[in-house]
PDBQT receptor file of N, H, CA, C and O in Angstrom, charges set to zero:
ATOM      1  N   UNK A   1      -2.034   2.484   6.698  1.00  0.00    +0.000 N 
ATOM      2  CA  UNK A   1      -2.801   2.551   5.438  1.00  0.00    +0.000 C 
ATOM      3  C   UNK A   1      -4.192   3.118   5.710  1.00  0.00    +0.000 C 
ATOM      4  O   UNK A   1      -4.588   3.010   6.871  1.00  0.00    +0.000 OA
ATOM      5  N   UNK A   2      -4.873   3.616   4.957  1.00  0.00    +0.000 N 
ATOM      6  H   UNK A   2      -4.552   3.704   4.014  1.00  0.00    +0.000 HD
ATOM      7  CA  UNK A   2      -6.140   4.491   5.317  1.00  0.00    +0.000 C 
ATOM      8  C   UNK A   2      -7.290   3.301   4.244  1.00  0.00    +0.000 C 
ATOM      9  O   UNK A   2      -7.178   2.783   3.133  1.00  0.00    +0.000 OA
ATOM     10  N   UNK A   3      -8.181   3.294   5.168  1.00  0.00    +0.000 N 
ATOM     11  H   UNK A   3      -8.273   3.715   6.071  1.00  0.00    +0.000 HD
ATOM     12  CA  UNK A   3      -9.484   2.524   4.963  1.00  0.00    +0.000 C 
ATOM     13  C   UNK A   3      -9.943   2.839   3.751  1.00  0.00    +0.000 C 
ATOM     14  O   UNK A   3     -10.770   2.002   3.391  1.00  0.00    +0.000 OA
ATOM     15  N   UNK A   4      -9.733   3.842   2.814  1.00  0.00    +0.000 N 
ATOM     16  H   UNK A   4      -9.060   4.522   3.107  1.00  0.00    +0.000 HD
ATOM     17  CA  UNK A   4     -10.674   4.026   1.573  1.00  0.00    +0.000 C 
ATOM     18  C   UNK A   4      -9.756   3.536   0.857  1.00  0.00    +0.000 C 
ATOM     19  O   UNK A   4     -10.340   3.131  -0.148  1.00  0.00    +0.000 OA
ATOM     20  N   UNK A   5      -8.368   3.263   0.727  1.00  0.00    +0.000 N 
ATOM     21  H   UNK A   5      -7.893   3.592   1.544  1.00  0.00    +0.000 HD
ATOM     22  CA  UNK A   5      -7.685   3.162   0.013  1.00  0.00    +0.000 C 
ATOM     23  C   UNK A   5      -7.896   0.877   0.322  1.00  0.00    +0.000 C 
ATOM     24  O   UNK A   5      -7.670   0.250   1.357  1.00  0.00    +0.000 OA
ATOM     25  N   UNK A   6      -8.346   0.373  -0.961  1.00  0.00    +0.000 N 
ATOM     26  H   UNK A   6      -8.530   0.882  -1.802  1.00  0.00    +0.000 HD
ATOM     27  CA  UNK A   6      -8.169  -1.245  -1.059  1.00  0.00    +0.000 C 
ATOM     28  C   UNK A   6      -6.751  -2.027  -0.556  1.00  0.00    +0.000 C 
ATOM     29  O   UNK A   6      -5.675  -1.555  -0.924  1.00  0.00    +0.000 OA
ATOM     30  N   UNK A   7      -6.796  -3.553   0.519  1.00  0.00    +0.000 N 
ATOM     31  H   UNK A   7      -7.670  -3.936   0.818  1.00  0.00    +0.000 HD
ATOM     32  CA  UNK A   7      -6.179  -4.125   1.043  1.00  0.00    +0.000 C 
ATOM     33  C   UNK A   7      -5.018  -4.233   0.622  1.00  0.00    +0.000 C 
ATOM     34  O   UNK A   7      -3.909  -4.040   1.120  1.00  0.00    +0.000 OA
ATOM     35  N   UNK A   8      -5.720  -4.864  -1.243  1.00  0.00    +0.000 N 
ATOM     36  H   UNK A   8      -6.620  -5.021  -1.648  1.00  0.00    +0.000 HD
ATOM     37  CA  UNK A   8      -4.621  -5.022  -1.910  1.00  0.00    +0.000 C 
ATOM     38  C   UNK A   8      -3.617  -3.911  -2.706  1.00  0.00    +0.000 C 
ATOM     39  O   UNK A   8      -2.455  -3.981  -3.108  1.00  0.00    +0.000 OA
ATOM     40  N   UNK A   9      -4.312  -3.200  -2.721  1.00  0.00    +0.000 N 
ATOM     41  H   UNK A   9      -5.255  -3.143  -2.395  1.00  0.00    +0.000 HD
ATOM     42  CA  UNK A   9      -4.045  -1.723  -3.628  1.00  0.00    +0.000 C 
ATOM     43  C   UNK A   9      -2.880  -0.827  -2.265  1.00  0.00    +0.000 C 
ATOM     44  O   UNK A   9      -1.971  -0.109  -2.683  1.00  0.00    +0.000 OA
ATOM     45  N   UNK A  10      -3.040  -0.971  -1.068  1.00  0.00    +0.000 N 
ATOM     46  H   UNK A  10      -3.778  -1.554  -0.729  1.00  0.00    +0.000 HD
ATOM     47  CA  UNK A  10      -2.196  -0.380  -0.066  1.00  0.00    +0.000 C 
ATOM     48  C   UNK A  10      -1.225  -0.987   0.220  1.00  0.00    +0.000 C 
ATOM     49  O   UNK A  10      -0.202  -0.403   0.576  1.00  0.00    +0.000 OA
ATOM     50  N   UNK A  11      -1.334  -2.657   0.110  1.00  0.00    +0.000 N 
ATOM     51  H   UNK A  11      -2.165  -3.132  -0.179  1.00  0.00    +0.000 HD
ATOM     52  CA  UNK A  11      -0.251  -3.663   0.205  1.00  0.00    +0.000 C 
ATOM     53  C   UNK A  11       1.107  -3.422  -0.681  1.00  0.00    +0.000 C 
ATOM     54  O   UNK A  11       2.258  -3.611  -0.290  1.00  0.00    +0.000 OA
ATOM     55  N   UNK A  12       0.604  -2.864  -2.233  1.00  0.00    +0.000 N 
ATOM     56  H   UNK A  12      -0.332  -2.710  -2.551  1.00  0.00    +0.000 HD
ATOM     57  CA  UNK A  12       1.346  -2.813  -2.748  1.00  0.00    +0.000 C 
ATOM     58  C   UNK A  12       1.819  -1.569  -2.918  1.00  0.00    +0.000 C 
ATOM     59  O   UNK A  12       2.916  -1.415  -3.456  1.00  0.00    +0.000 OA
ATOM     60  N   UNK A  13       1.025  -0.430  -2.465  1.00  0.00    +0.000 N 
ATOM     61  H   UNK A  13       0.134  -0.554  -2.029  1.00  0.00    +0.000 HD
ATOM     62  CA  UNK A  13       1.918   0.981  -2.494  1.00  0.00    +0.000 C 
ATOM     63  C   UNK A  13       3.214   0.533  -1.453  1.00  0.00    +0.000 C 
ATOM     64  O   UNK A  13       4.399   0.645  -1.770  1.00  0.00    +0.000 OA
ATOM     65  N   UNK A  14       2.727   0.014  -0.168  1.00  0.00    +0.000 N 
ATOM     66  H   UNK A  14       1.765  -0.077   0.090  1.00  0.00    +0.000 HD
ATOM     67  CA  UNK A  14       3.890  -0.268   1.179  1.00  0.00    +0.000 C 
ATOM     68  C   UNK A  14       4.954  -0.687   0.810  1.00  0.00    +0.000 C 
ATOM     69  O   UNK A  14       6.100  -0.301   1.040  1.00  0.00    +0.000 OA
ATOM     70  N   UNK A  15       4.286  -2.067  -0.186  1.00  0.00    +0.000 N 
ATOM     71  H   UNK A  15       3.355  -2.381  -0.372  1.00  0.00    +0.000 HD
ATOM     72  CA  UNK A  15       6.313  -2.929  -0.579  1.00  0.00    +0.000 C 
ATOM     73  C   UNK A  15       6.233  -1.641  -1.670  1.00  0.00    +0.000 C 
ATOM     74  O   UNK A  15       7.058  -1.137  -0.908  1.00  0.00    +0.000 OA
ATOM     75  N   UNK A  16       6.046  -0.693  -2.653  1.00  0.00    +0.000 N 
ATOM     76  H   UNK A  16       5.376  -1.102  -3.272  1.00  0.00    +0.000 HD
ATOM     77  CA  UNK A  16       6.576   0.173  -3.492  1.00  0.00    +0.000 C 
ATOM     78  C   UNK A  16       7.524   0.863  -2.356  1.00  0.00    +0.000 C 
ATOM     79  O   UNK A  16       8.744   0.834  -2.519  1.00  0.00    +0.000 OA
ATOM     80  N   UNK A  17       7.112   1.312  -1.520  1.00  0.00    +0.000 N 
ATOM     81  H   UNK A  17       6.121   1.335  -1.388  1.00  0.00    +0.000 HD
ATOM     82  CA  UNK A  17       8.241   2.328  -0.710  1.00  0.00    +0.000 C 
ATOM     83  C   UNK A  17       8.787   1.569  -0.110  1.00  0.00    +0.000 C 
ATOM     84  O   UNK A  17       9.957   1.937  -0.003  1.00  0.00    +0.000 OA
ATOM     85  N   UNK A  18       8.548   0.303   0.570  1.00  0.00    +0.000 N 
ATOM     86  H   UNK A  18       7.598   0.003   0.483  1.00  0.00    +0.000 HD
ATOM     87  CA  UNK A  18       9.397  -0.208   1.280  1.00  0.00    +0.000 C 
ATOM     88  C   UNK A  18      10.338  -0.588   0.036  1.00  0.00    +0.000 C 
ATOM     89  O   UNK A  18      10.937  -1.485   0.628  1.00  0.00    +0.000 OA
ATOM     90  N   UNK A  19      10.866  -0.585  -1.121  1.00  0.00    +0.000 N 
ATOM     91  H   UNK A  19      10.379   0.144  -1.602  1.00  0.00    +0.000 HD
ATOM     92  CA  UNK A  19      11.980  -1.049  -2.191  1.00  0.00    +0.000 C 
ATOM     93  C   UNK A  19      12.737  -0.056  -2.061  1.00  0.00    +0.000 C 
ATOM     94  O   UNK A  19      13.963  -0.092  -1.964  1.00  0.00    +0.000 OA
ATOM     95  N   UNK A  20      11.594   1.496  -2.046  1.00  0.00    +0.000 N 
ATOM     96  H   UNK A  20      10.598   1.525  -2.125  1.00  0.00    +0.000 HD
ATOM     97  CA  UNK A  20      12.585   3.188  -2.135  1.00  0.00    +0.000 C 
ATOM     98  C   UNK A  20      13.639   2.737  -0.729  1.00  0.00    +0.000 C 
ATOM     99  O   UNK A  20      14.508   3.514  -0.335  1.00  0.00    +0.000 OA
TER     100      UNK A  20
């Protein structure tokens, strides 16, 4: 995950692809 992007805001892109 890249630092500008928020803890929580990257947490949830990850489980989004981790579902794809």
């Amino acid at each position: 995950c890249t630092g500008l992007i928020p803890s929580t805001l990257s947490s949830k892109l990850e489980a989004f692809w981790r579902i794809w």
